[in-house]
C-alpha positions as a LaTeX table, in Angstrom:
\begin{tabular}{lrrr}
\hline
Residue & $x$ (\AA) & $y$ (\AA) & $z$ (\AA) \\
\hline
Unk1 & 152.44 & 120.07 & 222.59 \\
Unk2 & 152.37 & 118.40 & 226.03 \\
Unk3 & 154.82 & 115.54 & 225.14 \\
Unk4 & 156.74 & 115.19 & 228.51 \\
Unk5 & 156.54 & 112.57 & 230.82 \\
Unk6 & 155.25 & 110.11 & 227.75 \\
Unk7 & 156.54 & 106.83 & 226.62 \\
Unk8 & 159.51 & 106.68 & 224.73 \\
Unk9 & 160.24 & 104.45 & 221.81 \\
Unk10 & 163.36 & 101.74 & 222.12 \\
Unk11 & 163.77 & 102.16 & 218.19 \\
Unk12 & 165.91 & 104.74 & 218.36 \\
Unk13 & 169.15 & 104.26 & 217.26 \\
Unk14 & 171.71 & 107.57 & 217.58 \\
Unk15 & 174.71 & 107.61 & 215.51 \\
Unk16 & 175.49 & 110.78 & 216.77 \\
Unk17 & 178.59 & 109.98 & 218.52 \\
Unk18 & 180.02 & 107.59 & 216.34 \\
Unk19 & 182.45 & 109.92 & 214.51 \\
Unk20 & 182.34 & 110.72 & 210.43 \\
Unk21 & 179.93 & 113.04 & 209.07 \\
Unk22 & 180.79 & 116.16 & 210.57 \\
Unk23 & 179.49 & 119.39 & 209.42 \\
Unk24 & 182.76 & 120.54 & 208.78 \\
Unk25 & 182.81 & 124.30 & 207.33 \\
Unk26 & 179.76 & 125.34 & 207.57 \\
Unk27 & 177.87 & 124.77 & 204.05 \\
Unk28 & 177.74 & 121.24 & 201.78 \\
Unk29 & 180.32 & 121.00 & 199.27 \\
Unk30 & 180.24 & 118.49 & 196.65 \\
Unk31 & 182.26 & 117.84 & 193.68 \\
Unk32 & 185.17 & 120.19 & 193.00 \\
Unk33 & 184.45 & 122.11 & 196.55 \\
Unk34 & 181.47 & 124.11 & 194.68 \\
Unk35 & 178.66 & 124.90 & 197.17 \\
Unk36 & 174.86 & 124.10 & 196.47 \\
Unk37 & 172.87 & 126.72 & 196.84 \\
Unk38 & 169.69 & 127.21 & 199.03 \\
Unk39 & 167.13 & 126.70 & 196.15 \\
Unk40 & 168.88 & 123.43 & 194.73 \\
Unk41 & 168.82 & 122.15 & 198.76 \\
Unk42 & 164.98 & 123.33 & 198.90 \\
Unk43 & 163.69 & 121.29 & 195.99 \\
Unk44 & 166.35 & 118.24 & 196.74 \\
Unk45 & 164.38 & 118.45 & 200.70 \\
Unk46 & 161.09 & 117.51 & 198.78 \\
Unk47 & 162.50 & 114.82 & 196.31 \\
Unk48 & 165.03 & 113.26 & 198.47 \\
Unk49 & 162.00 & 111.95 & 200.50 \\
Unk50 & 160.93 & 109.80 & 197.37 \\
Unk51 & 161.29 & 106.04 & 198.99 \\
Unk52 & 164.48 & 104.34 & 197.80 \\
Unk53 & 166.41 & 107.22 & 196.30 \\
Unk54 & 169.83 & 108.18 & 197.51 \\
Unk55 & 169.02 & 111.98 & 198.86 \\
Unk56 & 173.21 & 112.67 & 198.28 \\
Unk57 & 172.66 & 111.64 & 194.51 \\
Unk58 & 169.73 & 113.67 & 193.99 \\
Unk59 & 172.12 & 116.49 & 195.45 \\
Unk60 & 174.54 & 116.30 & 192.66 \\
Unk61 & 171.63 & 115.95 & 189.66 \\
Unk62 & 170.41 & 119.55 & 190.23 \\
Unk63 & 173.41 & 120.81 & 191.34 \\
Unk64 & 174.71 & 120.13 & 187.83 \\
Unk65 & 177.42 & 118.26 & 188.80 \\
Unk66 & 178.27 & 114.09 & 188.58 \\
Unk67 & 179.11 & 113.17 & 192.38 \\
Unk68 & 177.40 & 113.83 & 195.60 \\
Unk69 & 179.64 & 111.44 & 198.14 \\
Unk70 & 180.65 & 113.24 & 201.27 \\
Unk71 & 183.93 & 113.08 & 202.56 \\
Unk72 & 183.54 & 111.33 & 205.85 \\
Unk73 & 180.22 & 109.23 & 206.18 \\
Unk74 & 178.87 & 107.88 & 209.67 \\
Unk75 & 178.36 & 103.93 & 209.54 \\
Unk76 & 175.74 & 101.83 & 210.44 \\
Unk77 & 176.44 & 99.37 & 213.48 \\
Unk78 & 177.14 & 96.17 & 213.48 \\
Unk79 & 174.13 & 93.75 & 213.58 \\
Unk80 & 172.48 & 93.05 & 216.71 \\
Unk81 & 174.11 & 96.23 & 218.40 \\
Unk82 & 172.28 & 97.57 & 221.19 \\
Unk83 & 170.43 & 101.12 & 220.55 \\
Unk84 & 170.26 & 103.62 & 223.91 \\
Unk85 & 167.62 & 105.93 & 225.04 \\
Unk86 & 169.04 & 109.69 & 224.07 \\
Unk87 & 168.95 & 111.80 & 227.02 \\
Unk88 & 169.11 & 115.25 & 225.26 \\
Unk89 & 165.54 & 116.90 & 225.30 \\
Unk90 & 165.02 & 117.14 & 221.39 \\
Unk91 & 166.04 & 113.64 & 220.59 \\
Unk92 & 163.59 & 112.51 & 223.51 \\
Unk93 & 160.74 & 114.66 & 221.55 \\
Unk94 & 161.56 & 112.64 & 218.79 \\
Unk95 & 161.56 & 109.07 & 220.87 \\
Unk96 & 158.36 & 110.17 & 222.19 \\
Unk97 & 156.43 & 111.00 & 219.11 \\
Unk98 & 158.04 & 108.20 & 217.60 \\
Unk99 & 156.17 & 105.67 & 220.86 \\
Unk100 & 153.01 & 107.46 & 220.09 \\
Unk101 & 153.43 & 106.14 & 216.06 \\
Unk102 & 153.81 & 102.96 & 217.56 \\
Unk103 & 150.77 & 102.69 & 219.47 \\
Unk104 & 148.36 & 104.20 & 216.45 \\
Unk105 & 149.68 & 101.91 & 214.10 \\
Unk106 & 149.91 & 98.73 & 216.25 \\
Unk107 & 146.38 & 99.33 & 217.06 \\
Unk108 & 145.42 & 99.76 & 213.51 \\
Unk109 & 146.90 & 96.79 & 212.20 \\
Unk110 & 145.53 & 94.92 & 215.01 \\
Unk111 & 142.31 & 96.09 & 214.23 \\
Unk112 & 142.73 & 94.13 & 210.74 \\
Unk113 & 144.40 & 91.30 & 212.07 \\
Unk114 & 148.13 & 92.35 & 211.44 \\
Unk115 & 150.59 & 92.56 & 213.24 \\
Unk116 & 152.93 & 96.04 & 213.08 \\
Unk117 & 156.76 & 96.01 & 212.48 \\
Unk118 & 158.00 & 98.89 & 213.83 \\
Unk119 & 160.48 & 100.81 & 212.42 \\
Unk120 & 163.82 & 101.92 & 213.71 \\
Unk121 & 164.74 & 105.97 & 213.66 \\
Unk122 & 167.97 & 106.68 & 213.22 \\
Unk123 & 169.57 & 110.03 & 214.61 \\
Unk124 & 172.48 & 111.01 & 212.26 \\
Unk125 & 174.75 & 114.34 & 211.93 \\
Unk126 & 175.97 & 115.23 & 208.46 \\
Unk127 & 175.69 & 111.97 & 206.79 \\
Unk128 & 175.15 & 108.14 & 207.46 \\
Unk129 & 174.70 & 104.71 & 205.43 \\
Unk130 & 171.51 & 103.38 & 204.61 \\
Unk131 & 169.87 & 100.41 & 202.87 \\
Unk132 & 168.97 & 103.05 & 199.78 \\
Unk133 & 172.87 & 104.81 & 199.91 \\
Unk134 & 174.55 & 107.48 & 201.76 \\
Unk135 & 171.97 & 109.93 & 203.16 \\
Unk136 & 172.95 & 113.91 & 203.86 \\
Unk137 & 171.62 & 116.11 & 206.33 \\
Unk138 & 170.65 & 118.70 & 204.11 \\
Unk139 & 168.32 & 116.23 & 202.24 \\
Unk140 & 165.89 & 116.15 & 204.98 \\
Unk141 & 164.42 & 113.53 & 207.55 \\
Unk142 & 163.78 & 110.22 & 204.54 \\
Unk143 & 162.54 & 106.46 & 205.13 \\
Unk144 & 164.29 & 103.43 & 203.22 \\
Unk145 & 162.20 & 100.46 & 202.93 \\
Unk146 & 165.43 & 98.88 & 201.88 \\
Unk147 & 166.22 & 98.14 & 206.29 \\
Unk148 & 162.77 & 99.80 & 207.37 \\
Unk149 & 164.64 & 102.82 & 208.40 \\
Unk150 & 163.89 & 106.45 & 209.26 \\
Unk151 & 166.58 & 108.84 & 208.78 \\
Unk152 & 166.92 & 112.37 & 210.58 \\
Unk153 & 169.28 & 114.87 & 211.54 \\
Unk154 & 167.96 & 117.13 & 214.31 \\
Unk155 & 169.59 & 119.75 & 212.28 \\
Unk156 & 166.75 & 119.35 & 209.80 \\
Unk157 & 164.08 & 121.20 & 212.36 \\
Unk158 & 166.61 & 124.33 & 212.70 \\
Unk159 & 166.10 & 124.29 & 208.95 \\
Unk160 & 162.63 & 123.92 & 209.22 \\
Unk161 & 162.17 & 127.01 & 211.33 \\
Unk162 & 164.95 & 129.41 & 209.85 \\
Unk163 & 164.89 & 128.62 & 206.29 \\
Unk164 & 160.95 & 127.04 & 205.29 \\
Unk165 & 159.27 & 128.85 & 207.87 \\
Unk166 & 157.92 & 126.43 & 209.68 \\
Unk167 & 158.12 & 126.24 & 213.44 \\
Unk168 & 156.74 & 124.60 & 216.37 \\
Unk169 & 156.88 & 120.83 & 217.61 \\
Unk170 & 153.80 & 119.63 & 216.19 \\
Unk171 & 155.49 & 120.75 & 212.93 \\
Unk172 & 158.41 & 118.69 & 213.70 \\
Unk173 & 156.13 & 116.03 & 214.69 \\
Unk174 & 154.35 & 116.07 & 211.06 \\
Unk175 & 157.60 & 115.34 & 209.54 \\
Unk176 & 158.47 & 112.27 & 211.99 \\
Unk177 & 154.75 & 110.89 & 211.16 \\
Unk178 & 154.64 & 111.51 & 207.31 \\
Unk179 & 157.63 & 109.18 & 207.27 \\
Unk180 & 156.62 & 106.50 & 209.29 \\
Unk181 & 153.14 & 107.15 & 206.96 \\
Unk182 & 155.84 & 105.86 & 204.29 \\
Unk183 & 156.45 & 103.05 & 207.00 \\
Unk184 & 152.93 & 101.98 & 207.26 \\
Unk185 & 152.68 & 102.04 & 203.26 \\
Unk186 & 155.69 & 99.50 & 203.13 \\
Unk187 & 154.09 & 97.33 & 205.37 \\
Unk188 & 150.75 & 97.50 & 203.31 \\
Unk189 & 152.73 & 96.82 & 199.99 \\
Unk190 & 151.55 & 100.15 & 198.62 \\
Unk191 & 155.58 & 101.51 & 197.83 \\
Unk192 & 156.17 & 98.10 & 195.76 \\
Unk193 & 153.44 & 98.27 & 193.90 \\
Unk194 & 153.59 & 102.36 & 192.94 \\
Unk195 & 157.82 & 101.11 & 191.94 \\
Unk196 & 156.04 & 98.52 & 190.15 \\
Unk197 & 153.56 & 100.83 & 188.33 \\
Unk198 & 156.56 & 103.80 & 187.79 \\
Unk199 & 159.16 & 101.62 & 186.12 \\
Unk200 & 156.52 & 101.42 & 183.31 \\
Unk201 & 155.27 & 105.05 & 182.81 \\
Unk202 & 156.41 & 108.39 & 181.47 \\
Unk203 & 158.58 & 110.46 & 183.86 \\
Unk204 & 155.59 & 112.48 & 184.08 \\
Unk205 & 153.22 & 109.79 & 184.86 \\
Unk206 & 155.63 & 108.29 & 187.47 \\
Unk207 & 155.78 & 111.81 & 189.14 \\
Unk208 & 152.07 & 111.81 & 189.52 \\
Unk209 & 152.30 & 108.60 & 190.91 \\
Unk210 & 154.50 & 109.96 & 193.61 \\
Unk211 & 152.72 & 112.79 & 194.55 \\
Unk212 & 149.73 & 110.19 & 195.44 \\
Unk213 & 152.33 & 108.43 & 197.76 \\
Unk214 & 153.22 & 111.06 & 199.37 \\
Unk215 & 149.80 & 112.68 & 199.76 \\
Unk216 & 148.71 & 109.10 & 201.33 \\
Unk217 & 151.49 & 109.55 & 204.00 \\
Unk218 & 150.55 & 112.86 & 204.57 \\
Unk219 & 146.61 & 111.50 & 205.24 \\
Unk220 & 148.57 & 108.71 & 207.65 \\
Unk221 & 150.32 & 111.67 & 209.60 \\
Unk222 & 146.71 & 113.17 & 209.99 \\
Unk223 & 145.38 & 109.78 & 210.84 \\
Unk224 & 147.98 & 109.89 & 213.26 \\
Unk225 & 147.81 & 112.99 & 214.97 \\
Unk226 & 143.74 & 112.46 & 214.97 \\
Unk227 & 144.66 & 109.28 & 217.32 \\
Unk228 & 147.43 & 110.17 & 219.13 \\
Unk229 & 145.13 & 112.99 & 220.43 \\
Unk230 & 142.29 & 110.74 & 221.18 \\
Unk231 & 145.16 & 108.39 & 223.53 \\
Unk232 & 147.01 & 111.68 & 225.08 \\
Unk233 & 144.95 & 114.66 & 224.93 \\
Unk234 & 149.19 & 116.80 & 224.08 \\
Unk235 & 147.79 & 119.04 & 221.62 \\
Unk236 & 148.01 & 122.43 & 222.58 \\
Unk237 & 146.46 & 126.06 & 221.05 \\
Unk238 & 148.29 & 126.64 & 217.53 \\
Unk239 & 149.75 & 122.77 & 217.14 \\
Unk240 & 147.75 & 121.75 & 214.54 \\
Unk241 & 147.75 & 124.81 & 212.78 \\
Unk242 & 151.98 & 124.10 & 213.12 \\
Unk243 & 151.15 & 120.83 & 211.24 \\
Unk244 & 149.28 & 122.60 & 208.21 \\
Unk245 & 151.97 & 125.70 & 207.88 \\
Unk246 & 154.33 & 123.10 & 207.96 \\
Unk247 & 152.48 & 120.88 & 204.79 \\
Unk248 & 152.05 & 124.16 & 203.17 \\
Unk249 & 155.96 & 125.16 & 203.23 \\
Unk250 & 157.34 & 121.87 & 202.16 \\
Unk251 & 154.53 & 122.08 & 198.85 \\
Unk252 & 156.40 & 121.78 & 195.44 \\
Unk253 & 155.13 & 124.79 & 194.28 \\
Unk254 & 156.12 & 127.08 & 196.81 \\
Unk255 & 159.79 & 125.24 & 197.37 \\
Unk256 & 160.23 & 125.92 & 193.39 \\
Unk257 & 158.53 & 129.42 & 193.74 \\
Unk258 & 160.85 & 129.87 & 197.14 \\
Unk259 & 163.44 & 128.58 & 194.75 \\
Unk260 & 163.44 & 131.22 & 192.52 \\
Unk261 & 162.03 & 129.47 & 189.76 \\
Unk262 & 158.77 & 129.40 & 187.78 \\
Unk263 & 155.66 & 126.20 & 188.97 \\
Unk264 & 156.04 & 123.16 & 187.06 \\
Unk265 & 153.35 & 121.21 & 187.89 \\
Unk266 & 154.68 & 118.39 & 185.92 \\
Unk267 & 157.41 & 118.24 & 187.82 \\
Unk268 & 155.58 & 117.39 & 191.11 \\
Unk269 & 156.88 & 114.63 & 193.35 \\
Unk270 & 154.63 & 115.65 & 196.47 \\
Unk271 & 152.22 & 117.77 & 195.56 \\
Unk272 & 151.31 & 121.37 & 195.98 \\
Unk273 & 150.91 & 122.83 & 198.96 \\
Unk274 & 147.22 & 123.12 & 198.93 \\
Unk275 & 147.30 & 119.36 & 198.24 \\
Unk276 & 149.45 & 118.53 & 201.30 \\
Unk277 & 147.05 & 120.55 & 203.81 \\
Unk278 & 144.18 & 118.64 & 202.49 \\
Unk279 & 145.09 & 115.01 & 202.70 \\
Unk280 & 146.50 & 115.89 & 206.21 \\
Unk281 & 143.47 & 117.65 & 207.04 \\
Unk282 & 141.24 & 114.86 & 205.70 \\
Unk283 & 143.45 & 112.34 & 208.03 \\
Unk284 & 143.27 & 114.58 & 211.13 \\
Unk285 & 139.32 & 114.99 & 210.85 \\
Unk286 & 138.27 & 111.12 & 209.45 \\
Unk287 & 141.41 & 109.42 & 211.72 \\
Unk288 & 140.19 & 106.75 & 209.38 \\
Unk289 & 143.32 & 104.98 & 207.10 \\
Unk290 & 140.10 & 104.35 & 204.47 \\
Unk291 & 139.81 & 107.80 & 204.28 \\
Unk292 & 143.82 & 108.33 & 202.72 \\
Unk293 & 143.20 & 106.37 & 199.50 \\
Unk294 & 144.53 & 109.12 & 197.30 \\
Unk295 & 145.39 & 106.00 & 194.30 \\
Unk296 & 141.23 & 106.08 & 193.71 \\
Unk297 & 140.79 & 110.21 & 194.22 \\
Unk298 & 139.23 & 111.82 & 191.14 \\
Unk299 & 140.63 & 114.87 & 192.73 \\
Unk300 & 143.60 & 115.45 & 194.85 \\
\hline
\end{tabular}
């Protein structure tokens, strides 16, 4: 992915260096000092990116245990404090695919006579305050419509690559897009009205309402990619099959087969992996929004 020497976004704010959240010794402890292990963090990375849930508290429901506060937690700053451009090389990455969300989107909304809000990333290590409550590196890059956020700790694409098997910057770049995809569906009123729809239904029923969120925001990161290749000609041999490994790893059903434990489809949140190549696919191909309305599929 050809991404240097490309516009960088302003909205990126980097608590990195303001102290709390550490990663301390190695492994997230919660509780009375009992570790979670590497299937309960696998299946809390897929439903800790559910809008408006705390990822820490999702932590300490499948862990089995009633508390999921870490001890030191970076805080937000004041309001109206300045952000400044990162100068490390994978924080840039992230600025610049971030500018590149900016311009797809503006130009879409235009296109309909809106106007585009961007959103604000925030660069975190360990932990950090949100809108939606305290948010945990191990959780996974999440969006809070509560301050119009984006959350992520770099750490999160080390994980990616070691531990889901899914390398590459385009992958990384997925991930960044599929949440501002949850961005976009803010803006449109879509999350308010799913919340709406979910307080009323079955837990099953509200689960299969999620996984048609987040199957929408993965059609808005194809959308996305489709575009942003049409402005910058940066994709290289191999990216976009980076994008669809990547869909494919984060799937519910392989995280709960990767997990150790047996397919619940029931239990979905985000859909399976086949499901999450598609509706990416189907973005990337169309790089029509119209295209993404997974609410009115028949099918998924």
């Amino acid at each position: 992915m050809k991404w240097e020497g490309q516009r960088e976004s302003s909205q990126i704010e980097d608590r990195r260096g303001s102290g709390g959240g550490g990663r301390g010794g190695g492994g997230i402890r919660v509780g009375g000092g009992r570790g979670v292990g590497l299937g309960t963090i696998a299946i809390a990375l897929v439903a800790g990116w559910i809008f408006g849930i705390n990822p820490g508290t999702i932590i300490g429901v499948l862990g089995g245990l009633e508390g999921a506060a870490p001890a030191a937690t970076q805080q937000a700053p004041a309001p109206g404090a300045t952000r400044s451009a990162p100068q490390d090389a994978q924080a840039r990455f992230v600025s610049t695919v971030l500018a590149s969300t900016e311009e797809v989107w503006a130009e879409t909304f235009q296109a309909s006579g809106r106007d585009y809000r961007k959103p604000v990333l925030v660069l975190y290590r360990g932990s950090t305050r949100s809108a939606c409550g305290v948010g945990q590196a191990a959780m996974g890059p999440f969006y809070c419509p509560g301050d119009q956020k984006v959350y992520l700790d770099l750490g999160f694409f080390e994980t990616m690559h070691r531990q889901l098997g899914a390398p590459g910057d385009f992958a990384q770049a997925y991930v960044i897009a599929h949440e501002v995809g949850h961005h976009v569906q803010h803006l449109l009123g879509v999350t308010d009205k799913v919340d709406a729809l979910r307080g009323r239904q079955s837990e099953a029923q509200a689960n299969a309402m999620s996984v048609r969120l987040e199957l929408q925001a993965d059609c808005f990161a194809g959308v996305w990619a489709s575009r942003s290749q049409q402005g910058r000609q940066w994709l290289e041999q191999g990216d976009l099959e980076e994008a669809m490994n990547a869909a494919s790893q984060i799937g519910d059903d392989t995280l709960q087969q990767n997990a150790g434990g047996a397919v619940r489809p029931e239990t979905f949140t985000h859909g399976s992996s086949a499901q999450r190549m598609r509706w990416f696919q189907r973005g990337f191909q169309s790089g029509q929004v119209s295209q993404c309305d997974t609410f009115q599929a028949r099918s998924l």
